[in-house]
N, CA, C, O and CB atoms as a CASP TS submission, in Angstrom:
PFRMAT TS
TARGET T0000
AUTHOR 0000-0000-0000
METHOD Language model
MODEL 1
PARENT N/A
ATOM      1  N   UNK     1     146.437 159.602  66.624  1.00  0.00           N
ATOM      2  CA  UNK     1     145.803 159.084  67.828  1.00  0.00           C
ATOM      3  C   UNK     1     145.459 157.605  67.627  1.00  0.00           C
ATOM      4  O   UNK     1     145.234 157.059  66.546  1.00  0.00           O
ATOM      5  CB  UNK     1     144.530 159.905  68.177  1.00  0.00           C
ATOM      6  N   UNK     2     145.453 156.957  69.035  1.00  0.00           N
ATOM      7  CA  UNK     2     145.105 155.519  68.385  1.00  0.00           C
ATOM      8  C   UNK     2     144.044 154.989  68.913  1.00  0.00           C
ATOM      9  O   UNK     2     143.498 155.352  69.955  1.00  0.00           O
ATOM     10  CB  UNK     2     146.125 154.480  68.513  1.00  0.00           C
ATOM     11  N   UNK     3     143.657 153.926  68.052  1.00  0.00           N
ATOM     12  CA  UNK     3     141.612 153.348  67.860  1.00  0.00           C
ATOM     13  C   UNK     3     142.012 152.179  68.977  1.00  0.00           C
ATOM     14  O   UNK     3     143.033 151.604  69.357  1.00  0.00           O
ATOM     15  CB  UNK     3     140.740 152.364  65.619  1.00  0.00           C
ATOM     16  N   UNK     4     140.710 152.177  69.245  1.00  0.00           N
ATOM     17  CA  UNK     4     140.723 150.813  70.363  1.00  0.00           C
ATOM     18  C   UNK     4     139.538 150.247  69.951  1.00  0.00           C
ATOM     19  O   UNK     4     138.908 150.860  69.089  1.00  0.00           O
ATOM     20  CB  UNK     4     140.676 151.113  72.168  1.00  0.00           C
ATOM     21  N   UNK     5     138.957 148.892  70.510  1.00  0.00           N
ATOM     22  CA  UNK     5     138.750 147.920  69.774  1.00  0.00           C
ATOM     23  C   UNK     5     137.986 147.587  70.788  1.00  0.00           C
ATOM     24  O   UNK     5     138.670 147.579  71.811  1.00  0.00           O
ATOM     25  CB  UNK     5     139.763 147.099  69.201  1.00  0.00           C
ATOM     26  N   UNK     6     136.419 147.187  71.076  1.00  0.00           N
ATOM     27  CA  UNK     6     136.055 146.268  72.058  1.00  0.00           C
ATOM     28  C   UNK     6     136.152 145.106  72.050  1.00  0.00           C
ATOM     29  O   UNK     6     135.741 144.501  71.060  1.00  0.00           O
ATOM     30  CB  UNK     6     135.127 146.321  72.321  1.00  0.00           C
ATOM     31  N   UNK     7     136.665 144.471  73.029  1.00  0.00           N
ATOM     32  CA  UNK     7     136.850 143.460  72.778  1.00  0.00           C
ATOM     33  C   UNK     7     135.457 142.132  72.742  1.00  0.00           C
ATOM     34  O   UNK     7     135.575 141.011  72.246  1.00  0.00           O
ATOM     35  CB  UNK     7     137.882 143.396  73.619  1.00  0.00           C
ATOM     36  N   UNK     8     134.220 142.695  73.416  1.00  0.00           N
ATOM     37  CA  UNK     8     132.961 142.279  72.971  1.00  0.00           C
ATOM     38  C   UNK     8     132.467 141.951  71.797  1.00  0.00           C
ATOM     39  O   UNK     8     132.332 140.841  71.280  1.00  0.00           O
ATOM     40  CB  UNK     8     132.314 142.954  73.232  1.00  0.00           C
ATOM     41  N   UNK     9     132.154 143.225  71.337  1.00  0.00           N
ATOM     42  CA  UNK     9     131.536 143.372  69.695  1.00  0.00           C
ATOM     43  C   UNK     9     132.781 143.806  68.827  1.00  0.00           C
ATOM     44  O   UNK     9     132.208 144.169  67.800  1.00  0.00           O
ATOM     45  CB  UNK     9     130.170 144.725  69.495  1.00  0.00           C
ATOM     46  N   UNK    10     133.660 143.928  68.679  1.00  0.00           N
ATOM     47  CA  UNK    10     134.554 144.272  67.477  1.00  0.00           C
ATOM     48  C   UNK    10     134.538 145.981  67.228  1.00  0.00           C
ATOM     49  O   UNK    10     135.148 146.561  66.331  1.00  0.00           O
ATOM     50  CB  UNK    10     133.923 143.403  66.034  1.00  0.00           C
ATOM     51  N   UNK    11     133.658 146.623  68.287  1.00  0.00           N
ATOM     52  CA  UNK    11     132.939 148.424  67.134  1.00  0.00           C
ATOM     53  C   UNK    11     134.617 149.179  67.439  1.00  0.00           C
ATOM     54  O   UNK    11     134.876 149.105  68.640  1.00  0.00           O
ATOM     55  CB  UNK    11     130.796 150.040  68.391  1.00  0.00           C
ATOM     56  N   UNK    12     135.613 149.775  66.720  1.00  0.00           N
ATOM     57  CA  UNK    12     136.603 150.327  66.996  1.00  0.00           C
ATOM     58  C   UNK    12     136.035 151.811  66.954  1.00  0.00           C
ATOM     59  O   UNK    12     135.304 152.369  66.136  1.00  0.00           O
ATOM     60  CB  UNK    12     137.726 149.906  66.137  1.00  0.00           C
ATOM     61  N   UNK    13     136.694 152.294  68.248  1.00  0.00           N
ATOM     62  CA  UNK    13     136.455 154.054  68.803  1.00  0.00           C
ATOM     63  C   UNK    13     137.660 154.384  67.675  1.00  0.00           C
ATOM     64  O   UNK    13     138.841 154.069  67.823  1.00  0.00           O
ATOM     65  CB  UNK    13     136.931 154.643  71.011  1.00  0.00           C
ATOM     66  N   UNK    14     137.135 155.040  66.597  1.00  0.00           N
ATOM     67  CA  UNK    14     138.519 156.338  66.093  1.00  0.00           C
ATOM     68  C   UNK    14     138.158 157.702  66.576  1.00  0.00           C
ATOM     69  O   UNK    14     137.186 158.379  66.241  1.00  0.00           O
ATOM     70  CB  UNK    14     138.736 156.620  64.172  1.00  0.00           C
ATOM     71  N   UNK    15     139.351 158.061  67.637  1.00  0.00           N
ATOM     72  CA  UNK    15     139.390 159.151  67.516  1.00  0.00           C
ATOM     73  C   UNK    15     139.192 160.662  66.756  1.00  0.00           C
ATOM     74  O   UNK    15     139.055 161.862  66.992  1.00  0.00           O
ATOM     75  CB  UNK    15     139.896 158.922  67.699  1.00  0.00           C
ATOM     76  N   UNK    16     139.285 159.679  65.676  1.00  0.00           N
ATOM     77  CA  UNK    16     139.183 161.225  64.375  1.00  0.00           C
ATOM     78  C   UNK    16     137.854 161.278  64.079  1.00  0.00           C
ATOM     79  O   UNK    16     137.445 162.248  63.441  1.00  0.00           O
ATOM     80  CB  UNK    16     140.070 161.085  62.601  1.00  0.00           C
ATOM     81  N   UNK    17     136.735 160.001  64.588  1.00  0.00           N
ATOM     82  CA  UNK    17     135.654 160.126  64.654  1.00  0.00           C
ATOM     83  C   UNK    17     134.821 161.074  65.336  1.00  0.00           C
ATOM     84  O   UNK    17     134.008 161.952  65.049  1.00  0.00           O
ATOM     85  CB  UNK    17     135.478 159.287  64.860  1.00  0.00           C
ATOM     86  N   UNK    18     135.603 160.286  66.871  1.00  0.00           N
ATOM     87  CA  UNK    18     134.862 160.514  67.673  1.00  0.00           C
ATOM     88  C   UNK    18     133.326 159.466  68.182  1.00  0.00           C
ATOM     89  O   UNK    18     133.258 158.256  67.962  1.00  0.00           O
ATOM     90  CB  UNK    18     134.714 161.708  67.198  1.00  0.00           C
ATOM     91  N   UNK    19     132.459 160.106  68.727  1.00  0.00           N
ATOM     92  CA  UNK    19     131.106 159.200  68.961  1.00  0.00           C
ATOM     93  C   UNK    19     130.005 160.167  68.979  1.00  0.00           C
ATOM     94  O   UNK    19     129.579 160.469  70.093  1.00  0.00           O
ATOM     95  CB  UNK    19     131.073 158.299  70.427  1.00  0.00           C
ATOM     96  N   UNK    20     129.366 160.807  67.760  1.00  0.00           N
ATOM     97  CA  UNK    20     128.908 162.073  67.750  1.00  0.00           C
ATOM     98  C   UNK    20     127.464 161.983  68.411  1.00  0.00           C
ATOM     99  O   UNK    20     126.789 162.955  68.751  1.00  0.00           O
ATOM    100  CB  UNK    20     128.942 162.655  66.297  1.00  0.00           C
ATOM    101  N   UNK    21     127.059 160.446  68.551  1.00  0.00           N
ATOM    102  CA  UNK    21     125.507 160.313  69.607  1.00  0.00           C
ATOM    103  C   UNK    21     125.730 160.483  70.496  1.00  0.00           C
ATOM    104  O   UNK    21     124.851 160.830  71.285  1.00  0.00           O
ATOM    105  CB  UNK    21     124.677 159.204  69.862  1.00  0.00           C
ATOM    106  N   UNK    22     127.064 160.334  70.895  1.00  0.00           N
ATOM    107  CA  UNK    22     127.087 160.286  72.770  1.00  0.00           C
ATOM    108  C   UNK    22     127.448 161.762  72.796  1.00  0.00           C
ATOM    109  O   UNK    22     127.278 162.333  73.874  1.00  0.00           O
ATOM    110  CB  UNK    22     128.518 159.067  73.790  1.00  0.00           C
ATOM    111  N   UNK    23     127.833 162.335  71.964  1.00  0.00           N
ATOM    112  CA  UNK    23     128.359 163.897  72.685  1.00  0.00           C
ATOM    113  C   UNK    23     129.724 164.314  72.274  1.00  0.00           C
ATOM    114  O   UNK    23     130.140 165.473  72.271  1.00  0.00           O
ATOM    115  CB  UNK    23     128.469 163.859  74.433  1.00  0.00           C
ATOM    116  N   UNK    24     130.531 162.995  71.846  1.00  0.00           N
ATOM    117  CA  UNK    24     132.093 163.016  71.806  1.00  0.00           C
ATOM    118  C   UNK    24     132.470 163.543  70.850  1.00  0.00           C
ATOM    119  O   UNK    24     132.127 162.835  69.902  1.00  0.00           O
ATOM    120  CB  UNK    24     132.775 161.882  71.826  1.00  0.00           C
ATOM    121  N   UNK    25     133.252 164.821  70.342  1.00  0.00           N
ATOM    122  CA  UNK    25     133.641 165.465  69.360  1.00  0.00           C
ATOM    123  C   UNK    25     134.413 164.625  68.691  1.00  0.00           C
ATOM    124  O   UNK    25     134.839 163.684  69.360  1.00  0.00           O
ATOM    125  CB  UNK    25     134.175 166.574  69.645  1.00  0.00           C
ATOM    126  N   UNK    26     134.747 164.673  67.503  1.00  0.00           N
ATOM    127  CA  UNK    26     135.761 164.809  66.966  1.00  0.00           C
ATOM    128  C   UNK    26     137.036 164.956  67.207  1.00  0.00           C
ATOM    129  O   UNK    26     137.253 166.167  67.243  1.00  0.00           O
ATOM    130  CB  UNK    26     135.584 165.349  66.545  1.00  0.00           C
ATOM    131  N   UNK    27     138.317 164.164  67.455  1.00  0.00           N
ATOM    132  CA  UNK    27     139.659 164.368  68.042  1.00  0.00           C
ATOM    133  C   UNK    27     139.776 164.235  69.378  1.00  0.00           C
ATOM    134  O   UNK    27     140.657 164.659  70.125  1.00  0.00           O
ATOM    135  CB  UNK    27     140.153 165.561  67.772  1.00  0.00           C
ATOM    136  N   UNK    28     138.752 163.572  69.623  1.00  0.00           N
ATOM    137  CA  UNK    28     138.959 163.230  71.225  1.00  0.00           C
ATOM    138  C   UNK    28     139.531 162.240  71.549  1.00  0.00           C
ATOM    139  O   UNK    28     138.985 161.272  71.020  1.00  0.00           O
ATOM    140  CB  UNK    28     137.908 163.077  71.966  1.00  0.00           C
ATOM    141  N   UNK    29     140.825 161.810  72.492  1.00  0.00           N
ATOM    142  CA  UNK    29     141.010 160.463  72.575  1.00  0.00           C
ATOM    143  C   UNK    29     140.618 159.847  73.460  1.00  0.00           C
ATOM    144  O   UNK    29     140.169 160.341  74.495  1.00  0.00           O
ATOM    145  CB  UNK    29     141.994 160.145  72.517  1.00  0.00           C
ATOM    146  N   UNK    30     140.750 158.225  73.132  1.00  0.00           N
ATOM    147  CA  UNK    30     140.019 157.412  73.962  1.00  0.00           C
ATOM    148  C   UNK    30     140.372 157.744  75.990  1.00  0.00           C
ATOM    149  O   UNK    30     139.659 157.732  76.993  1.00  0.00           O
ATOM    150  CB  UNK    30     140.533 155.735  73.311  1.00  0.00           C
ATOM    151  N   UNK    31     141.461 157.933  75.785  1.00  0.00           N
ATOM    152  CA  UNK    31     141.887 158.172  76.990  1.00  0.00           C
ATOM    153  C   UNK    31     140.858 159.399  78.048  1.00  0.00           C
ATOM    154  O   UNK    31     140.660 159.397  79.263  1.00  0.00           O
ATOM    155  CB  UNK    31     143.399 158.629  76.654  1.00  0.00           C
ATOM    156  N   UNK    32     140.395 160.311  77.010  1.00  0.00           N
ATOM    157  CA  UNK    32     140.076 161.801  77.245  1.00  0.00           C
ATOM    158  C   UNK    32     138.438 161.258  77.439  1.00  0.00           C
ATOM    159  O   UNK    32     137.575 162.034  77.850  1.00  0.00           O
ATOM    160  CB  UNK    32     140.537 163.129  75.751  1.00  0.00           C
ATOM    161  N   UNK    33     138.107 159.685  77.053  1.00  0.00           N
ATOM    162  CA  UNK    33     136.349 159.815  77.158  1.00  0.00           C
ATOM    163  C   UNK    33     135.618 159.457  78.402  1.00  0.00           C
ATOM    164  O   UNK    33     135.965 158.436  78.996  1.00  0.00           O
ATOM    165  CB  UNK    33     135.630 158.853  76.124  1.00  0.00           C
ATOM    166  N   UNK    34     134.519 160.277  78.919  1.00  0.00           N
ATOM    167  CA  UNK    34     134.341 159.804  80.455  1.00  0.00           C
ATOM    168  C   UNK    34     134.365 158.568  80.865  1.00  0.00           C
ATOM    169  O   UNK    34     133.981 157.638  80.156  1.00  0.00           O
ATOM    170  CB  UNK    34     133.234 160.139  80.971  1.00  0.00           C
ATOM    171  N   UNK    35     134.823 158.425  82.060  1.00  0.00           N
ATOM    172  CA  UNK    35     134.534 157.405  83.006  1.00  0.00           C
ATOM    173  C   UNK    35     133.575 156.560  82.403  1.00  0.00           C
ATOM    174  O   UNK    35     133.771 155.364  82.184  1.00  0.00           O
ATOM    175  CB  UNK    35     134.064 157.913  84.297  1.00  0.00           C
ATOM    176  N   UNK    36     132.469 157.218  82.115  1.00  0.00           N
ATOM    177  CA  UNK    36     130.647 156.067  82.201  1.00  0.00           C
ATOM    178  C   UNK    36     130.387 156.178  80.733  1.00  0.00           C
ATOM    179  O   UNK    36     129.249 155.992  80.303  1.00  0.00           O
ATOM    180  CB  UNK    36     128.774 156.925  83.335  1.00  0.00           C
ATOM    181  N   UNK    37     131.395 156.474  79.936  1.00  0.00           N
ATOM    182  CA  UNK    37     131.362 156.209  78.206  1.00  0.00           C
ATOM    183  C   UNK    37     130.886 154.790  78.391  1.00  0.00           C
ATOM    184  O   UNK    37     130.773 154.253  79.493  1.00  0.00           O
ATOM    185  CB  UNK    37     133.060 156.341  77.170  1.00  0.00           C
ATOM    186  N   UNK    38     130.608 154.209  77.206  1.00  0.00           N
ATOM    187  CA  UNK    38     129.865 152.971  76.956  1.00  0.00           C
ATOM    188  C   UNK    38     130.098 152.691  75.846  1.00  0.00           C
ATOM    189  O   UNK    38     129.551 153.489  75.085  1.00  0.00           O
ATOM    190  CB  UNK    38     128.557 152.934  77.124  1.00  0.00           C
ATOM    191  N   UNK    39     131.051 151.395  74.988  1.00  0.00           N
ATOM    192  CA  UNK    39     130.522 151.353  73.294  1.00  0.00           C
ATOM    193  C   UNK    39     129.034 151.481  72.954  1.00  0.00           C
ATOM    194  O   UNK    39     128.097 150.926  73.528  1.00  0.00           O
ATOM    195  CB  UNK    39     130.893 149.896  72.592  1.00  0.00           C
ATOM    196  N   UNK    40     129.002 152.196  72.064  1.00  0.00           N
ATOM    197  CA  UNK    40     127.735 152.597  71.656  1.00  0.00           C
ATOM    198  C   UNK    40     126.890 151.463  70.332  1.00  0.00           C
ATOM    199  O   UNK    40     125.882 151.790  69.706  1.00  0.00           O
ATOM    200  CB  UNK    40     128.052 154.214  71.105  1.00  0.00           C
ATOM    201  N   UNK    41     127.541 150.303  70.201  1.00  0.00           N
ATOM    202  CA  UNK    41     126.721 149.310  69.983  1.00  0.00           C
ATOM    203  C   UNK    41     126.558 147.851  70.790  1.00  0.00           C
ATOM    204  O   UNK    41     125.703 147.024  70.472  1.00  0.00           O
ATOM    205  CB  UNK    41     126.995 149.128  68.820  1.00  0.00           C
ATOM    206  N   UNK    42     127.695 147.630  72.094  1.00  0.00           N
ATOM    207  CA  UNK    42     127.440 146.581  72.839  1.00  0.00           C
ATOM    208  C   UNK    42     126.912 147.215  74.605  1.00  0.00           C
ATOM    209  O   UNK    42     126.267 146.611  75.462  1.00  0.00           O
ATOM    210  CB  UNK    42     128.936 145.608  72.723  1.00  0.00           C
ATOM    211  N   UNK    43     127.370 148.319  74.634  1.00  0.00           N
ATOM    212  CA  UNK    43     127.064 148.740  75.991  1.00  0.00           C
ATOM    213  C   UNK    43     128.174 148.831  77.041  1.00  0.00           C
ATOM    214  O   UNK    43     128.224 149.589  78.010  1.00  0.00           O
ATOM    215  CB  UNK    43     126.103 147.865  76.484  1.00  0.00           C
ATOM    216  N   UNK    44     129.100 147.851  76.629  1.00  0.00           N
ATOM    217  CA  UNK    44     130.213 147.576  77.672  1.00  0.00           C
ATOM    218  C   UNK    44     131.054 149.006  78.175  1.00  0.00           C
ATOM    219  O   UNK    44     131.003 149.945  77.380  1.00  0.00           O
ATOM    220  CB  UNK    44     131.341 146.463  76.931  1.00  0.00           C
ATOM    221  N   UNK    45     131.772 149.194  79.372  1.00  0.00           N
ATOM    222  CA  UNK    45     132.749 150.233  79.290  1.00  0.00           C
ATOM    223  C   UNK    45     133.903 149.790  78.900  1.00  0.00           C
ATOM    224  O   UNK    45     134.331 148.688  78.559  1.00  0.00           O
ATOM    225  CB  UNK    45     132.939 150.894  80.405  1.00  0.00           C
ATOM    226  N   UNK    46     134.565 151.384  79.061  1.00  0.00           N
ATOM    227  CA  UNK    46     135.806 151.730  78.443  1.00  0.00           C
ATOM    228  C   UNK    46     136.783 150.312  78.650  1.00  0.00           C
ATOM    229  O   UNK    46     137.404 149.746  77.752  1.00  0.00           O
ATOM    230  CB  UNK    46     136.452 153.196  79.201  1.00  0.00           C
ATOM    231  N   UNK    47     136.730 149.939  80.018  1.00  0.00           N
ATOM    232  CA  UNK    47     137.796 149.097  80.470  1.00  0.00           C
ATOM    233  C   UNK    47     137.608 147.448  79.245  1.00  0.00           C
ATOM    234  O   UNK    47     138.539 146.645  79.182  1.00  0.00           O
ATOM    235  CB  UNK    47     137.468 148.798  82.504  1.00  0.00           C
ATOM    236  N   UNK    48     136.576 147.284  78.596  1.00  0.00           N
ATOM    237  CA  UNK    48     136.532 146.204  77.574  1.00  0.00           C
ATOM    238  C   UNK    48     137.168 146.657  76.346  1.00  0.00           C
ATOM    239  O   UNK    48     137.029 146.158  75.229  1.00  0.00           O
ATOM    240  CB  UNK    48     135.120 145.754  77.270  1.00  0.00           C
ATOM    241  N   UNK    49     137.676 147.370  76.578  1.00  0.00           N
ATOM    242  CA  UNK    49     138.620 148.513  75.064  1.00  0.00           C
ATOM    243  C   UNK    49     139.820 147.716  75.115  1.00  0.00           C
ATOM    244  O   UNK    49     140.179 147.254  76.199  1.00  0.00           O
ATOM    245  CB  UNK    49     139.178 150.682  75.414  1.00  0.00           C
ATOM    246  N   UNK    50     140.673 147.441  73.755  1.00  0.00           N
ATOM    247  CA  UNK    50     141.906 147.406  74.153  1.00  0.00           C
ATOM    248  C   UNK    50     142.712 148.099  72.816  1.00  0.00           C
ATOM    249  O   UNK    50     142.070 147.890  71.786  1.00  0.00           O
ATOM    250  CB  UNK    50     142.304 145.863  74.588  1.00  0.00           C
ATOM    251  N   UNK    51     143.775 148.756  72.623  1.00  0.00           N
ATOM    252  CA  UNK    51     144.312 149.306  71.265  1.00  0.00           C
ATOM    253  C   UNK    51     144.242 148.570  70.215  1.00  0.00           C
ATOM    254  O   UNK    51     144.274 147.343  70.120  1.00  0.00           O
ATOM    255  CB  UNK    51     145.574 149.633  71.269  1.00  0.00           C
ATOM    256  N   UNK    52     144.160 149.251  69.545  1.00  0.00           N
ATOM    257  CA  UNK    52     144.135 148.103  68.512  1.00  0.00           C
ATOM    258  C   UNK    52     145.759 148.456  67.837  1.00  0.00           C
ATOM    259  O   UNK    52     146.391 149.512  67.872  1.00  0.00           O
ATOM    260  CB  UNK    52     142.579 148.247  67.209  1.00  0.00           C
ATOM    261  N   UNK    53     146.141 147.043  67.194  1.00  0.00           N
ATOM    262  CA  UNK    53     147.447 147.856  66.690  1.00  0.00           C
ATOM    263  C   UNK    53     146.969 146.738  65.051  1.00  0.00           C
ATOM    264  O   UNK    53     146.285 145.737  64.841  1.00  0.00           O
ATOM    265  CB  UNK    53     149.552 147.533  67.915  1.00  0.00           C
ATOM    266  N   UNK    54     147.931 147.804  64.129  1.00  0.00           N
ATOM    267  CA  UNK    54     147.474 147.608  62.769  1.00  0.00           C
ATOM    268  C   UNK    54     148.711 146.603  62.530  1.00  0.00           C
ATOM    269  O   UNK    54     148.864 146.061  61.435  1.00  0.00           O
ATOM    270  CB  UNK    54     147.315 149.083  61.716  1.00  0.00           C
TER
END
């Protein structure tokens, strides 16, 4: 699965993480996270995400 990257603060969503404060399991992808998700250290939404590629 692939990590995305805010483009704000730098915090990358891994999927294999997940975001276990907000609720988000484990193996969830970014695609799959609600609408009103938020990075969980700048605040911004999803739409300030972009893939990251390695």
């Amino acid at each position: 699965m692939k990590k995305y990257r805010c483009t704000v603060c730098e915090w990358i969503y891994d999927p294999a993480i997940g975001d276990p404060d907000a609720g988000i399991a484990p193996g969830t992808p970014f695609e799959s996270l609600p609408d009103d998700w938020s990075c969980p250290l700048c605040g911004v939404g999803k739409d300030m995400f972009e893939e990251e590629t390695e």
